[in-house]
C-alpha positions in Angstrom: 189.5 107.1 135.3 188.0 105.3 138.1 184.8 104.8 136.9 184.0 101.0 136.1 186.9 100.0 138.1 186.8 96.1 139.1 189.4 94.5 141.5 189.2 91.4 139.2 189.4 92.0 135.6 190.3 88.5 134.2 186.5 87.2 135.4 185.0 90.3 133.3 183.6 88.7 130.2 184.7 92.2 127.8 183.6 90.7 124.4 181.8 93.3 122.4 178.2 92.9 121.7 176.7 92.7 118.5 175.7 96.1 117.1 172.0 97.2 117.9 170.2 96.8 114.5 169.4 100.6 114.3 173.5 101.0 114.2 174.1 100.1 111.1 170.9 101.7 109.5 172.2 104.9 110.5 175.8 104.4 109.4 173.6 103.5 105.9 171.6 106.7 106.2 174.2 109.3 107.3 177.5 107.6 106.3 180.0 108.8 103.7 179.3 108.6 100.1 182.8 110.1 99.4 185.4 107.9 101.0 187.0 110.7 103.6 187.0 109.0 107.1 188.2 111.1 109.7 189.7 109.1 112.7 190.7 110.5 115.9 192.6 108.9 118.8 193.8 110.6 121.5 193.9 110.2 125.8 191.8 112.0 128.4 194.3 114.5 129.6 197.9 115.8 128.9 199.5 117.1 131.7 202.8 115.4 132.8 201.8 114.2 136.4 199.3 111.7 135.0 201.0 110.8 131.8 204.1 110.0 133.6 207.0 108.8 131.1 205.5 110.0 128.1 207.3 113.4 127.8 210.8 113.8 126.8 213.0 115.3 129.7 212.7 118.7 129.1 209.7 119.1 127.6 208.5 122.4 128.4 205.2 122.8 127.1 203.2 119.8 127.8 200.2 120.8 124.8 202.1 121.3 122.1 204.3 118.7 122.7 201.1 116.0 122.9 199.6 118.1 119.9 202.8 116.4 118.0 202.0 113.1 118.8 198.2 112.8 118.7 195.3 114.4 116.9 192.9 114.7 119.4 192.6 115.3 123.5 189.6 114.6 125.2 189.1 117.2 127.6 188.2 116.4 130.5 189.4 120.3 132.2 186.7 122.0 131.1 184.4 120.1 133.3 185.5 121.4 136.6 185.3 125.2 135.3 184.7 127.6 132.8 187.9 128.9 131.2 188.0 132.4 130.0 187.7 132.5 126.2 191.8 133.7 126.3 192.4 130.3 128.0 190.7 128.9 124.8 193.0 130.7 122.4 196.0 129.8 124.3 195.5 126.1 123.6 194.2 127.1 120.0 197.6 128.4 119.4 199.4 125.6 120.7 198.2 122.5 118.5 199.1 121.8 114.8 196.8 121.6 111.7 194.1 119.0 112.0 194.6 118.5 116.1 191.0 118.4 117.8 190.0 118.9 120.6 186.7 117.7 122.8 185.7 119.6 125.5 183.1 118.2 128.2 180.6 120.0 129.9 181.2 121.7 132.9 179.7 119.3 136.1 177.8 122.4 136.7 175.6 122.0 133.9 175.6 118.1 134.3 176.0 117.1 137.5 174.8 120.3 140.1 172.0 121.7 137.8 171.5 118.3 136.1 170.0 120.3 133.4 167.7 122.2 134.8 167.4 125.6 133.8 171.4 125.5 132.2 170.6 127.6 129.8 173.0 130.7 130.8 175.5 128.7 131.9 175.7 126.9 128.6 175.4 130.0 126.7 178.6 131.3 128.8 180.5 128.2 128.7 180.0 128.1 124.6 180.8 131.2 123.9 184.6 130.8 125.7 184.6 127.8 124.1 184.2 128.6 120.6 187.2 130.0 120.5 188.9 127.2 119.9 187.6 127.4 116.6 188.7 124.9 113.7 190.2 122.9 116.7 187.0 122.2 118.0 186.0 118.3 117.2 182.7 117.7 119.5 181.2 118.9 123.2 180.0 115.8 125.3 177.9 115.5 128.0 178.1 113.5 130.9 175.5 112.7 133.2 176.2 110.9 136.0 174.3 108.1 137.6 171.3 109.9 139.5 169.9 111.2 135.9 167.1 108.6 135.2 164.7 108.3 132.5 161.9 109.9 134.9 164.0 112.7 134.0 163.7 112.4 130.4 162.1 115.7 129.3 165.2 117.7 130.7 166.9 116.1 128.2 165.3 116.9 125.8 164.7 120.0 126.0 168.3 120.5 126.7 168.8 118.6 123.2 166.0 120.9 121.7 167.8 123.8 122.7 171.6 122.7 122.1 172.5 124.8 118.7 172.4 123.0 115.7 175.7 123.6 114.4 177.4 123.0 117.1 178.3 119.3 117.4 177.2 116.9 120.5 177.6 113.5 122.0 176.1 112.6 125.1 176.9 109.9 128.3 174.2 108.3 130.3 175.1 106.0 132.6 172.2 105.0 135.0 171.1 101.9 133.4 168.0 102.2 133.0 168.4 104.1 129.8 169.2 100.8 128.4 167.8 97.9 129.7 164.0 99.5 129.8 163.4 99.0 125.5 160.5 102.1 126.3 163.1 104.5 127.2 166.0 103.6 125.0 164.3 103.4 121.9 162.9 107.6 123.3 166.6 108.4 123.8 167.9 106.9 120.3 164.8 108.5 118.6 165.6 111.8 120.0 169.7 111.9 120.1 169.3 110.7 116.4 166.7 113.2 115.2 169.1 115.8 116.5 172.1 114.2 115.2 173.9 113.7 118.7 175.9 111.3 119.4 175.0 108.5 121.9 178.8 108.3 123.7 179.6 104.5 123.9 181.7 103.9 127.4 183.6 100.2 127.3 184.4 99.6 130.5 185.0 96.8 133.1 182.3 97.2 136.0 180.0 98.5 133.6 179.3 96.3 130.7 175.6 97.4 130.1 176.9 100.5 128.6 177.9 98.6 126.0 174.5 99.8 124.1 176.4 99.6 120.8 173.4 102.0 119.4 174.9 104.9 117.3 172.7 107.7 116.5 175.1 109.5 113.9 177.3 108.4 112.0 180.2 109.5 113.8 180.9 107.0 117.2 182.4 108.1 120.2 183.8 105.6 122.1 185.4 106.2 125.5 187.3 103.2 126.2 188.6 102.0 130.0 191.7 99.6 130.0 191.7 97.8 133.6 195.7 98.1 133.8 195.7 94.1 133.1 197.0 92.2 129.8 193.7 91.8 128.2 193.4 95.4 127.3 195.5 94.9 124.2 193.1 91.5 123.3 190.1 94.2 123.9 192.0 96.7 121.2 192.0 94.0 118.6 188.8 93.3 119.3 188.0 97.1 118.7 189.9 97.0 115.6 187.7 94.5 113.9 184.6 96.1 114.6 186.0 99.2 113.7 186.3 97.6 110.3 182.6 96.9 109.8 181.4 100.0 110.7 184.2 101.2 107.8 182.6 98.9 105.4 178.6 100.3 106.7 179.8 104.0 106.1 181.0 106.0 109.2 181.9 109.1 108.6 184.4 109.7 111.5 185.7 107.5 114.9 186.3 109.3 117.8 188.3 106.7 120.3 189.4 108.1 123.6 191.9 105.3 125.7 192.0 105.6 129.9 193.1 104.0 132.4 193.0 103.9 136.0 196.6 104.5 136.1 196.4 107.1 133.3 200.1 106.8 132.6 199.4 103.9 130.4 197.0 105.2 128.5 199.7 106.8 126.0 200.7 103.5 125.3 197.6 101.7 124.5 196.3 104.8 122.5 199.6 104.5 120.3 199.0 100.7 120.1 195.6 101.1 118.5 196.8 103.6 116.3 199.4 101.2 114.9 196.7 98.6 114.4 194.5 100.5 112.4 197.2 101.8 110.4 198.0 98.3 109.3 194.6 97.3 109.0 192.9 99.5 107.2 196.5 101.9 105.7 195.4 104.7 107.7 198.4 107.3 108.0 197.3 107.9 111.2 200.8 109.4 113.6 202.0 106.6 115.8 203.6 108.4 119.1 207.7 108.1 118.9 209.5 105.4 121.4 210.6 107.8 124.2 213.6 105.5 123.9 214.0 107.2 120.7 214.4 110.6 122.6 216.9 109.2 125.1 214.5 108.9 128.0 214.0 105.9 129.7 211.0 103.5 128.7 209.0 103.7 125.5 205.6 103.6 124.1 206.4 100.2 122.4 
């Protein structure tokens, strides 16, 4: 993931802000009452030439094989085309109990159309990907940076029109969605009455995406390492914050780790993993050492 990429990481100042007041109201006014967090950590992609040194030698079936070592995928395939709703049930069939994945939109809807008049398209591109039925965790939307706020009411009608069942988190990233107080505090008003999620993207060249303003109780956070040593310093960090947002009432955490060399990204999602499960006794599956499987390197 290129996106954010700095040639200089060690002068990026990556502390985490302080959460945006209306975060923790709406981790009080949606959160759990009944103790059952769901967590989910997972990586961008799963196919062998980016995740390099992850698979066993042999590994024939790349899915399934991740499926056994993490309980979620963000999917970033389905935003280049629309699969067939077979292609759907293939990679239904290949995951275990409790694996989820999250599918992004296709770039048609987001970046050619830029939501104007998507509605077919979505339609089409739902109804393949329903398919993938209790597997499904939540669609996201990524805009890139030529959708401004002057284009506000395509959003929401898009958000007005999105099915209510169906979960949703969406990505802006020109900045003025955030650094004009008029139109963020539109956006959070309207992602929240809807009960989208505002995606959260933590990533080098782009720290004023750092809004830290959930609008359900159920963050997702796409987090960009920068290939350098501070991206296991910006994990703990993650971990303690994390913790608070335990203690205000989130419901779930959806934490996807990339990097622009994605064949690390296995590694850092596994170290996470093995920091919240000491922290907070989740029983959350820490990826096996490849060592372990008689390959050369390991996760650890």
């Amino acid at each position: 993931m290129k996106f954010g990429k700095v040639s200089n990481p060690e002068a990026v100042d990556f502390t985490i802000p302080e959460d945006h007041p209306g975060t923790k109201e709406v981790f009080h006014k949606y959160g759990q009452t009944d103790g059952q967090l769901k967590v989910y950590v997972g990586c961008a992609k799963w196919n062998r030439q980016d995740l390099k040194n992850f698979y066993p030698r042999g590994t024939k079936d790349e899915l399934a094989y991740y499926g056994t070592q993490f309980n979620a995928i963000e999917m970033n395939a389905t935003f280049y085309r629309i699969f067939p709703e077979e292609q759907f049930e293939k990679w239904r069939e290949k995951v275990p109990k409790g694996f989820r994945f999250f599918p992004k939109l296709p770039q048609e809807i987001s970046h050619f159309k830029q939501l104007n008049q998507v509605g077919e398209v979505t339609d089409r591109f739902l109804a393949a990907a329903i398919h993938l039925e209790e597997h499904l965790g939540c669609f996201f939307l990524q805009m890139n940076e030529r959708f401004t706020p002057k284009q506000f009411e395509r959003l929401r009608h898009f958000v007005e029109s999105w099915p209510q069942d169906v979960r949703l988190a969406v990505e802006l990233r020109h900045e003025d969605w955030y650094s004009d107080s008029e139109f963020s505090k539109e956006l959070y008003e309207l992602l929240e009455h809807h009960g989208i999620g505002n995606v959260l993207v933590d990533t080098a060249g782009r720290r004023d995406l750092m809004h830290m303003r959930m609008t359900n109780a159920r963050p997702f956070i796409r987090w960009v390492g920068a290939n350098h040593s501070s991206d296991y310093t910006r994990l703990d960090d993650w971990v303690n914050r994390i913790g608070l947002w335990i203690e205000q009432g989130m419901t779930e955490l959806d934490f996807f780790v990339h990097q622009n060399l994605e064949e690390e990204s296995p590694l850092l999602a596994a170290y996470l993993i093995e920091k919240l499960n000491e922290k907070y006794g989740f029983d959350l599956k820490v990826p096996v050492s490849l060592s372990d499987l008689g390959n050369q390197g390991s996760l650890f």
